[in-house]
GUGU-227874 format. One record per residue: residue number from 1; residue in three letters; x, y, z of N, C-alpha, C in turn. Coordinates in pm, 1 decimal, m for minus. Example, Ala and Ser with C-alpha at 12.3 -4.5 7.8 and 13.67 -1.06 7.14 Angstrom:
// GUGU-227874
[1 ala [1319.0 m569.0 780.0] [1230.0 m450.0 780.0] [1320.0 m330.0 780.0]];
[2 ser [1285.0 m225.0 708.0] [1367.0 m106.0 714.0] [1290.0 3.0 787.0]];
//
This chain:
// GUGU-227874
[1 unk [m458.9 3964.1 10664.5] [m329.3 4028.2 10651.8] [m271.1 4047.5 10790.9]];
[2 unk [m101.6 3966.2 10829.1] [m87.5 4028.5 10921.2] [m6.5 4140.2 10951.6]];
[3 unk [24.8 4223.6 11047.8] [57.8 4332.5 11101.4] [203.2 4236.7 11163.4]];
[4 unk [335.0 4315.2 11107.5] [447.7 4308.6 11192.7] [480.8 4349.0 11318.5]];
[5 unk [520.3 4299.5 11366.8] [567.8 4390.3 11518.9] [653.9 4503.3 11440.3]];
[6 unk [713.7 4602.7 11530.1] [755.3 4728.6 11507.3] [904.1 4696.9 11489.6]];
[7 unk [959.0 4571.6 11566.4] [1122.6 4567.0 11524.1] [1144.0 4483.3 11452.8]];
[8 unk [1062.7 4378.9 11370.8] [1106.3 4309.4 11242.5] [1047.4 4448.7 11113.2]];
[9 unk [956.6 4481.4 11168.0] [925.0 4612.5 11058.8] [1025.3 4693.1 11019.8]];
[10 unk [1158.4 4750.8 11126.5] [1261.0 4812.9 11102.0] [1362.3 4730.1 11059.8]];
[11 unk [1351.4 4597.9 11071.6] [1475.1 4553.7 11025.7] [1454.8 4494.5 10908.6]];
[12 unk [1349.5 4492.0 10867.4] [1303.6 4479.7 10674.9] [1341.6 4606.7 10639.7]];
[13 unk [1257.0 4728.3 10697.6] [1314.1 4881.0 10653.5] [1462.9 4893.4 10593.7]];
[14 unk [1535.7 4869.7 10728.7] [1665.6 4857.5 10722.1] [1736.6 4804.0 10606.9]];
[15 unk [1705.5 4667.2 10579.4] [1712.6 4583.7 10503.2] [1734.6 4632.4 10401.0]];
[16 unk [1620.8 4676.9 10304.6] [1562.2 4758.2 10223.3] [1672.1 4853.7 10167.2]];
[17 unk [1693.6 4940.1 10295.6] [1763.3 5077.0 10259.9] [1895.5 5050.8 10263.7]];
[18 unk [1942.2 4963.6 10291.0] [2091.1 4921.4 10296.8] [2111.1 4853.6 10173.9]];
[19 unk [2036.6 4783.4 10111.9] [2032.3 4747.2 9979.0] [2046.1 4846.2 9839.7]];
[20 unk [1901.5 4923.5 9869.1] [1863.5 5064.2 9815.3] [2007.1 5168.7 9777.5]];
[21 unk [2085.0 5157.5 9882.7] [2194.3 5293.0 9910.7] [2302.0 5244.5 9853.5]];
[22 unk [2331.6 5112.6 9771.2] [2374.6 5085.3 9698.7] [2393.7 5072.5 9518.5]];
[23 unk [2256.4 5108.0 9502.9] [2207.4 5114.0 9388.7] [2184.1 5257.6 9347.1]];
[24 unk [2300.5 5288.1 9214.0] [2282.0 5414.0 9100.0] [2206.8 5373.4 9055.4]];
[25 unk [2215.9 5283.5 8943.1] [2127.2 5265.5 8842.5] [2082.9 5138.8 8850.0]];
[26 unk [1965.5 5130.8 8756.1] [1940.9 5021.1 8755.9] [1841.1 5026.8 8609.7]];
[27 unk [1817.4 4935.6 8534.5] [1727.6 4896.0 8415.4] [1673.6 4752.0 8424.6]];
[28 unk [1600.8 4746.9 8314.1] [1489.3 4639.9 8301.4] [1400.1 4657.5 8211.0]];
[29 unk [1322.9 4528.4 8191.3] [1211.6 4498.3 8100.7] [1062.9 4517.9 8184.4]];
[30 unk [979.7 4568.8 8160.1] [890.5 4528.5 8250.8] [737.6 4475.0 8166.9]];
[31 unk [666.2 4388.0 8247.6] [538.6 4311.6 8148.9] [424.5 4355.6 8277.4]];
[32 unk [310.6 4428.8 8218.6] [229.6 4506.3 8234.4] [96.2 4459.6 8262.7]];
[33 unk [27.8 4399.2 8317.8] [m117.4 4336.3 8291.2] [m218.9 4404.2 8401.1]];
[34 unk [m330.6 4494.7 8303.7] [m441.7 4531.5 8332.5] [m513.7 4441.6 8367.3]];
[35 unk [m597.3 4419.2 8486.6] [m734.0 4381.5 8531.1] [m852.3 4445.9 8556.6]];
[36 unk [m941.4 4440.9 8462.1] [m1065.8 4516.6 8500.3] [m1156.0 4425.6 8449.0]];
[37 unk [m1264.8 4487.9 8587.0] [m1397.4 4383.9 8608.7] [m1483.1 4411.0 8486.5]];
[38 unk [m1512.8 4488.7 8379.6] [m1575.5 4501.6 8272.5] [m1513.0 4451.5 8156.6]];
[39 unk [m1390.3 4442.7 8184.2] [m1323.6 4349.8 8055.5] [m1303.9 4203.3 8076.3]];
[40 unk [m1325.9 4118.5 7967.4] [m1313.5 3973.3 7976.4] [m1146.6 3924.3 7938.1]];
[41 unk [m1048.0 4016.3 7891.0] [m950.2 4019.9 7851.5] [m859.5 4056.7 7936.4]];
[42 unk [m712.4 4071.5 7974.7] [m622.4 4106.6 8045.6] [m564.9 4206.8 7941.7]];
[43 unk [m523.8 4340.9 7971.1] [m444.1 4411.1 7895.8] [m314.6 4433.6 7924.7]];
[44 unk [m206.4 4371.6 7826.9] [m117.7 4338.6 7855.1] [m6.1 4458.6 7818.2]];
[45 unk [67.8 4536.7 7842.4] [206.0 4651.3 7757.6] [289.3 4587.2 7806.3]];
[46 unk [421.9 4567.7 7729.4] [553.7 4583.5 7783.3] [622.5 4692.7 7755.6]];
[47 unk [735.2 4696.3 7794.5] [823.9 4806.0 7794.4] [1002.5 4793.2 7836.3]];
[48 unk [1033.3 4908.7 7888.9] [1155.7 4887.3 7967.8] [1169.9 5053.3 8077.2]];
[49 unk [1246.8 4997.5 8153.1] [1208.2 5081.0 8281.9] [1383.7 5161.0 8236.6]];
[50 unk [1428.8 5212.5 8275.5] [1611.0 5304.3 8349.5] [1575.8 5401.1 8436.3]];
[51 unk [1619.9 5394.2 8532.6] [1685.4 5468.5 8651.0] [1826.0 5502.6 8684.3]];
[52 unk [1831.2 5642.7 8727.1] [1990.5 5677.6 8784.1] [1889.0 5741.0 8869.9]];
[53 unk [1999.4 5765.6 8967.2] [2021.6 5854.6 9115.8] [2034.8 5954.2 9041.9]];
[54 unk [1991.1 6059.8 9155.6] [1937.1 6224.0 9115.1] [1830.0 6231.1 8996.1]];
[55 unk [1753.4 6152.6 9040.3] [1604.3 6186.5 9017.5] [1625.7 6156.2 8817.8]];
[56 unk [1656.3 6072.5 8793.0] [1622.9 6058.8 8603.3] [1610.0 5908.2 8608.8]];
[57 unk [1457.2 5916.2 8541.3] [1378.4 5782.4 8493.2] [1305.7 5791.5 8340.4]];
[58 unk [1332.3 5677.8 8314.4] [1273.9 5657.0 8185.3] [1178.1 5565.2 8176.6]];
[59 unk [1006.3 5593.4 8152.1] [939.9 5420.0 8132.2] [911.4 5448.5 7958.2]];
[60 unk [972.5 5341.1 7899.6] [914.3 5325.3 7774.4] [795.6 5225.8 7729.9]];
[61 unk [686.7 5198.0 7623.8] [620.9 5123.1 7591.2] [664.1 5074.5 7493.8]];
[62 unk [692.5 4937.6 7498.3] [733.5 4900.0 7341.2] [628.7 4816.6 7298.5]];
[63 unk [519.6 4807.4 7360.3] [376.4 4716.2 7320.8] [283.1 4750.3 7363.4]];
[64 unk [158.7 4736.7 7359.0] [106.4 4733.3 7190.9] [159.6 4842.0 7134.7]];
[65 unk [160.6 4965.7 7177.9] [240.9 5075.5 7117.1] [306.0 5120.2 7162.1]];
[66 unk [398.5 5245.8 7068.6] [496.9 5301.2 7129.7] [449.7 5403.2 7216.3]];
[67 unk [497.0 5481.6 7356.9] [476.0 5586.2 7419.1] [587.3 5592.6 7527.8]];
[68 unk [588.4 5667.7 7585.1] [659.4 5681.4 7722.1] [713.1 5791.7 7768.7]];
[69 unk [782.7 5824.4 7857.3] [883.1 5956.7 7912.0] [951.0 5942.4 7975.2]];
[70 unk [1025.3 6057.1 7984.1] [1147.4 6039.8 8049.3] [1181.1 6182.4 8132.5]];
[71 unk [1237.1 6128.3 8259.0] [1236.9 6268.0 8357.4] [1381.4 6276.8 8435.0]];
[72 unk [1430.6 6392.9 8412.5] [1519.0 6460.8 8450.7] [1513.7 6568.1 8514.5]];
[73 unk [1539.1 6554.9 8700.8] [1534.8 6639.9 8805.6] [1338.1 6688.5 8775.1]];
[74 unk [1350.8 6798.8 8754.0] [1188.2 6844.2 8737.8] [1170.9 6914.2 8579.5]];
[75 unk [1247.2 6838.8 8510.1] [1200.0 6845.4 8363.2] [1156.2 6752.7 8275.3]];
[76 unk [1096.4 6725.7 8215.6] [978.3 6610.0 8179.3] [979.6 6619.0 7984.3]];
[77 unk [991.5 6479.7 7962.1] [945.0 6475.0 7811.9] [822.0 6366.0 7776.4]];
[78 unk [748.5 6348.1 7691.5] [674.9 6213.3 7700.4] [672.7 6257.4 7504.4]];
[79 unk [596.0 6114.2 7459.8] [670.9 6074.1 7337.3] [527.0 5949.0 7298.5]];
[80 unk [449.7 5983.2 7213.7] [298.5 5889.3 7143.4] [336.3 5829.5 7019.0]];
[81 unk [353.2 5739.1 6989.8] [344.7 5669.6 6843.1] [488.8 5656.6 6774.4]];
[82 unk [537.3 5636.3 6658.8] [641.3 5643.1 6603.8] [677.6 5803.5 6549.6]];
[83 unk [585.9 5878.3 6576.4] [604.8 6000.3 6534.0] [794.0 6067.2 6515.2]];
[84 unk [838.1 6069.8 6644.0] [925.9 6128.9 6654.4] [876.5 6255.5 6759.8]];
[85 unk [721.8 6307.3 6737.6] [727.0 6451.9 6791.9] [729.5 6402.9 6949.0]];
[86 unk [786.8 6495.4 7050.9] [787.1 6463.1 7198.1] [692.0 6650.7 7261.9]];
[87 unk [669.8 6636.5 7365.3] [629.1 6725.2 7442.9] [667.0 6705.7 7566.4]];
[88 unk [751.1 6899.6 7610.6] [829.4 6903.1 7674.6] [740.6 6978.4 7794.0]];
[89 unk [808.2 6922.8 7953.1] [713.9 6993.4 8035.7] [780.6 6997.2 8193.4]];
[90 unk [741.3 7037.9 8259.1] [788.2 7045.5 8478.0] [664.5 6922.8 8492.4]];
[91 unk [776.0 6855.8 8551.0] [690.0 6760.5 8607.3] [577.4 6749.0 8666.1]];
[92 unk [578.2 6903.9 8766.3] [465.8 6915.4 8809.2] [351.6 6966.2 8708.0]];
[93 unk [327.8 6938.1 8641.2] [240.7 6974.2 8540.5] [157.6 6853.9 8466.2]];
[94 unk [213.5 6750.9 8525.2] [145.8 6625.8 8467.9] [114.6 6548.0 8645.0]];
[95 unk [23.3 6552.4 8658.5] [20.2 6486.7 8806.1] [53.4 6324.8 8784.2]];
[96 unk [m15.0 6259.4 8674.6] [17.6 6132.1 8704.4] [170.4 6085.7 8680.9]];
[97 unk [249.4 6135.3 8585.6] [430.3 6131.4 8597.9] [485.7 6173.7 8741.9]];
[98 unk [414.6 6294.9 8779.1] [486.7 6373.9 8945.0] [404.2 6235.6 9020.5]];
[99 unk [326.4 6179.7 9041.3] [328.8 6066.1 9129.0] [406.9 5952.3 9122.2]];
[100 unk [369.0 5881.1 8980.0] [436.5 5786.4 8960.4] [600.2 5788.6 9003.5]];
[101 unk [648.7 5937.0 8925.8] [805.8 5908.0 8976.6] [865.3 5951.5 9108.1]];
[102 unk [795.5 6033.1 9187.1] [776.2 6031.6 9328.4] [751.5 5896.4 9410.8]];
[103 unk [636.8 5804.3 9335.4] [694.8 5652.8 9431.7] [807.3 5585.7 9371.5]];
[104 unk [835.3 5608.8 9239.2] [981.1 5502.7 9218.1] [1090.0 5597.0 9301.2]];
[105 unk [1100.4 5749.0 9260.2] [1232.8 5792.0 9366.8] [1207.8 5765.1 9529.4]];
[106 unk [1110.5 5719.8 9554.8] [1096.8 5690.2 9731.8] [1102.2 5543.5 9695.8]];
[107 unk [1135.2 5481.7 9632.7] [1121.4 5330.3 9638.1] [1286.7 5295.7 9615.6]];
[108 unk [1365.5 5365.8 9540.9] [1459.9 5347.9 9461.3] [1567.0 5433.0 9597.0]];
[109 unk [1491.1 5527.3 9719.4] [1577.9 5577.1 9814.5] [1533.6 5541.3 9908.5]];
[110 unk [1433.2 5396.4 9905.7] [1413.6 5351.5 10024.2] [1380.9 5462.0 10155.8]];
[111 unk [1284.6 5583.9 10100.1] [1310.8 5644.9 10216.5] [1149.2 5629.9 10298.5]];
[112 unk [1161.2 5573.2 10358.6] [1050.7 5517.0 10435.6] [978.2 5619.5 10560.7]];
[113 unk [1073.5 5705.3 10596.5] [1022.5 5833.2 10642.1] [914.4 5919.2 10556.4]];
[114 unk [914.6 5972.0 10416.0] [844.4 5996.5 10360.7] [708.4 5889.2 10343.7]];
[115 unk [761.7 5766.2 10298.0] [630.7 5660.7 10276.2] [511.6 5692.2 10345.9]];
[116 unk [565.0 5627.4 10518.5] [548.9 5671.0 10639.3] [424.3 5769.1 10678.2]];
[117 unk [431.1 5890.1 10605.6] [341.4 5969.8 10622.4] [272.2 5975.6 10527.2]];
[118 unk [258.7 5922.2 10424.3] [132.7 5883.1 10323.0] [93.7 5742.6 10328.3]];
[119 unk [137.5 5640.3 10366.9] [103.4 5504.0 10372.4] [92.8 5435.8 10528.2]];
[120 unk [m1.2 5346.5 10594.4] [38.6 5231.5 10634.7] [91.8 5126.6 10572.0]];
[121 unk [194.7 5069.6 10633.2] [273.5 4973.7 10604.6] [260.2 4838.1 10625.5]];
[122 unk [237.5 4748.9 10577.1] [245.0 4621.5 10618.7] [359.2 4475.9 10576.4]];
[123 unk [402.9 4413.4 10661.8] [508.6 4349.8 10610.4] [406.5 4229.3 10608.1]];
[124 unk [374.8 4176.0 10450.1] [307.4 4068.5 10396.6] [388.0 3930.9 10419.7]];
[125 unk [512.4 3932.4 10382.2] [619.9 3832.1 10378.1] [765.7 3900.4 10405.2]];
[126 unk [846.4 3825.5 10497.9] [1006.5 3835.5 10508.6] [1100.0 3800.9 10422.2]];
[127 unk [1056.0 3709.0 10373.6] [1104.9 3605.5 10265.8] [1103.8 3575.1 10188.5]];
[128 unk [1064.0 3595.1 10045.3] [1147.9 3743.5 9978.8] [1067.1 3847.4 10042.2]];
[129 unk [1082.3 3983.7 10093.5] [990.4 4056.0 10140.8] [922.4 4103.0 10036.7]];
[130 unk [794.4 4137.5 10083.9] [654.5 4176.8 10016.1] [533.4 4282.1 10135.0]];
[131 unk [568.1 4389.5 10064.1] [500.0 4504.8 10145.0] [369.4 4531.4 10083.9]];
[132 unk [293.5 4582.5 10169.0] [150.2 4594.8 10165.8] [135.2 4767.0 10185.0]];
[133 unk [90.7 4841.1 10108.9] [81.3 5025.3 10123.9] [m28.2 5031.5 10144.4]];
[134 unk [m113.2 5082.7 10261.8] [m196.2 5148.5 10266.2] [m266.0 5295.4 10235.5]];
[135 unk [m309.5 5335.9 10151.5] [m297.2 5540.7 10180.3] [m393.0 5576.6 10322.8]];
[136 unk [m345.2 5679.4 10351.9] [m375.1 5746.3 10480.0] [m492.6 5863.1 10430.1]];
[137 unk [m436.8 5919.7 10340.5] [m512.1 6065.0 10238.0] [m668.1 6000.7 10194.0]];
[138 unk [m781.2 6053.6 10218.8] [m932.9 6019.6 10208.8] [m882.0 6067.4 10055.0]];
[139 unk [m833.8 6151.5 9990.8] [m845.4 6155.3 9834.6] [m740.8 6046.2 9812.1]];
[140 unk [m654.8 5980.0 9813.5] [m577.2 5889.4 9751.4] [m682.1 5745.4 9742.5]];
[141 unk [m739.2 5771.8 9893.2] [m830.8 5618.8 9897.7] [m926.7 5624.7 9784.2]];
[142 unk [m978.2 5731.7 9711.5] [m1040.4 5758.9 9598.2] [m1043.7 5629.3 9502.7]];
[143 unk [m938.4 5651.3 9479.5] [m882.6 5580.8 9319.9] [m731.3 5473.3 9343.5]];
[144 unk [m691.4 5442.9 9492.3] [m629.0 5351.8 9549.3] [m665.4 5266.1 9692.8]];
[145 unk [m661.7 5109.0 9683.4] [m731.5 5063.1 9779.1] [m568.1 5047.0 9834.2]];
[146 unk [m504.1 4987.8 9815.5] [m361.3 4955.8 9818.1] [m287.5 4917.8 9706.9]];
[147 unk [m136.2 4916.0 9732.7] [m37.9 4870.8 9660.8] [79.2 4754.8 9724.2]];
[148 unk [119.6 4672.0 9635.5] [173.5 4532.6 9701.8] [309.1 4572.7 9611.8]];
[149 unk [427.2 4569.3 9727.0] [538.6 4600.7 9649.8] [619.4 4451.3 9722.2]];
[150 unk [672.7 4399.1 9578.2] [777.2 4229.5 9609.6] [924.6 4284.7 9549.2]];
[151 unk [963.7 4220.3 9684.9] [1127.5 4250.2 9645.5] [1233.2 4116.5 9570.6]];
[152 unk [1339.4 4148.8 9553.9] [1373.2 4022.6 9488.2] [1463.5 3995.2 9572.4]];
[153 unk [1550.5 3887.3 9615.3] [1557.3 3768.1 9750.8] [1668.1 3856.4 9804.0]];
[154 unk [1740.3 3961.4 9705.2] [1822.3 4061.3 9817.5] [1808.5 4167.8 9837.5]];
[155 unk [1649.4 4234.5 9806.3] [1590.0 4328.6 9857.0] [1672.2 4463.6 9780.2]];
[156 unk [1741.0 4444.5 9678.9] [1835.0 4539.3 9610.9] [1699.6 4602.4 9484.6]];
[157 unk [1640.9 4507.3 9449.1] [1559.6 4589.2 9356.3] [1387.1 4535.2 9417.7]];
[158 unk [1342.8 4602.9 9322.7] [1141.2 4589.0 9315.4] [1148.5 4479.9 9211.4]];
[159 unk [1039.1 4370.1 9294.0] [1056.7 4298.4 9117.9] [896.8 4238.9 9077.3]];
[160 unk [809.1 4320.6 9206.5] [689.3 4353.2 9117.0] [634.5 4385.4 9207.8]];
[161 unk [498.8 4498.7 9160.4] [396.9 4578.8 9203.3] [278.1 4537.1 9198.4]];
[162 unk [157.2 4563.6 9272.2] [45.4 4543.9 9219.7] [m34.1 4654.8 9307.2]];
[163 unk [m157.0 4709.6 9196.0] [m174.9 4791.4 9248.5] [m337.0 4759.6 9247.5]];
[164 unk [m418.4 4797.6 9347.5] [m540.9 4780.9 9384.2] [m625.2 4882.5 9353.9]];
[165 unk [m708.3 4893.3 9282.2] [m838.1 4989.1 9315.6] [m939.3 4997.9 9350.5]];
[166 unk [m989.2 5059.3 9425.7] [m1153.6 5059.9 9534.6] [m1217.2 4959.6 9435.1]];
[167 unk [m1238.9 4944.0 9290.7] [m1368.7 4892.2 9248.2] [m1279.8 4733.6 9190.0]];
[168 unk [m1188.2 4705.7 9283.3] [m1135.5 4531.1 9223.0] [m1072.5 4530.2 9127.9]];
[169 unk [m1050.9 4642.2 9034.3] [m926.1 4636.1 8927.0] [m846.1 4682.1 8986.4]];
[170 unk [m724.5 4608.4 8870.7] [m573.1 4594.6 8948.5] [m490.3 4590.3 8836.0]];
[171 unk [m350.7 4643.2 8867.1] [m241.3 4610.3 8765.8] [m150.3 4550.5 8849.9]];
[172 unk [m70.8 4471.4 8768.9] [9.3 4384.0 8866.8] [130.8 4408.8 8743.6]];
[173 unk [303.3 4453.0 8778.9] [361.1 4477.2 8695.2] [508.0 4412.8 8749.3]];
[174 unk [544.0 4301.0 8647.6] [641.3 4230.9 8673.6] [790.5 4311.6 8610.1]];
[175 unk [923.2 4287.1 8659.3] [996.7 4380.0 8624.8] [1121.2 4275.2 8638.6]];
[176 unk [1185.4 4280.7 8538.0] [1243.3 4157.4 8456.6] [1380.0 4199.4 8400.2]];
[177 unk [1432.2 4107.2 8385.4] [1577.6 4119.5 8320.7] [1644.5 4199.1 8387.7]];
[178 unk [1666.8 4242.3 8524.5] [1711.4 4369.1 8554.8] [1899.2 4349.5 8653.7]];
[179 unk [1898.1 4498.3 8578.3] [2075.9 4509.0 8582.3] [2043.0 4618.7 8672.5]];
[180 unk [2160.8 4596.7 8743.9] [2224.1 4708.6 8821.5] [2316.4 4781.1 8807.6]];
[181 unk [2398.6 4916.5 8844.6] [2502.8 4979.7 8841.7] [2544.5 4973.5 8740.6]];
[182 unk [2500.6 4953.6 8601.4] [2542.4 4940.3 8491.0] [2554.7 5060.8 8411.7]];
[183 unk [2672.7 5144.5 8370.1] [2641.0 5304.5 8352.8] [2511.3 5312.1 8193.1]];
[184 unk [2435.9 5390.7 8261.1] [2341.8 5469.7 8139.6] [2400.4 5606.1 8128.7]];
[185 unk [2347.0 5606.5 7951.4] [2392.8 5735.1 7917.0] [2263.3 5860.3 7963.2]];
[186 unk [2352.4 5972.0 7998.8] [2262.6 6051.0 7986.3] [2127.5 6055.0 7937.1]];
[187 unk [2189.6 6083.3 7807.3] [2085.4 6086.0 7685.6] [1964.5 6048.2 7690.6]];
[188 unk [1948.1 5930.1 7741.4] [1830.7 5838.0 7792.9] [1731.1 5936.1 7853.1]];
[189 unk [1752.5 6037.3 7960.8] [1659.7 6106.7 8047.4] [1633.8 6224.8 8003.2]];
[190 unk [1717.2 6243.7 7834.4] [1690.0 6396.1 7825.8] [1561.7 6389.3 7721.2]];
//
């Protein structure tokens, strides 16, 4: 892996956030594939992703089953099966939602100052760019070796992740069909 110099590093940053500071919203499809070294199978979910500015995201599962949530500022819903029933909550109360949507709102505000102090950074490729996250935190290195974030050729959206764990499993999550600035309703995040 190599290491960027420090002023193509800022001018991908740059890049990035000048793209980023353009984008309210944005939606998509996304296709999901589990890797683990004890399974002989790939586990596959799809879904669909929505984002607006000021903090409201939605990930839904529409495969194999239904699940998902949806977060608004620091109020939280999530949603199992066709039921209908949801459970309502503060984000901070579910650690893995308060992470997850803590890296899409730092991904989605490009704010690389925050990254910064939880990650080394590595610029993998310029072209489409493709970043390399290191964690800094001895507990994050726990249960993360790194994360590989690919941009799409105008650096305006994410158009896939992969994420590493100490023991060689990985999810790698492609993110598809995706619109921009396209108004979402409320409704979606409540």
């Amino acid at each position: 892996t190599r290491f960027e110099n420090s002023d193509n590093q800022n001018r991908i940053f740059s890049e990035i956030a000048n793209s980023a500071s353009q984008v309210e919203t944005f939606s998509c499809d996304f296709l999901q594939e589990k890797y683990m070294s004890m399974l002989d199978n790939v586990l596959i979910s799809k879904g669909r992703l929505y984002y607006k500015r000021n903090k409201r995201l939605r990930w839904e599962i529409n495969y194999p089953a239904t699940s998902g949530f949806a977060v608004n500022g620091d109020q939280a819903k999530r949603w199992e099966g066709d039921s209908g029933r949801t459970q309502t909550f503060k984000v901070n109360q579910v650690p893995f939602i308060k992470v997850f949507t803590d890296k899409v709102f730092s991904w989605a505000r490009a704010d690389f100052k925050r990254l910064k102090k939880r990650y080394h950074i590595k610029v993998l490729s310029d072209n489409p760019i493709k970043l390399m996250l290191l964690p800094i935190s001895p507990q994050e290195k726990k249960y993360l070796d790194n994360f590989q974030i690919s941009f799409a050729a105008d650096a305006s959206y994410v158009s896939a992740v992969e994420i590493h764990e100490p023991d060689d499993d990985f999810t790698r999550i492609h993110f598809l069909n995706t619109v921009i600035n396209h108004p979402l309703n409320d409704s979606l995040f409540n």
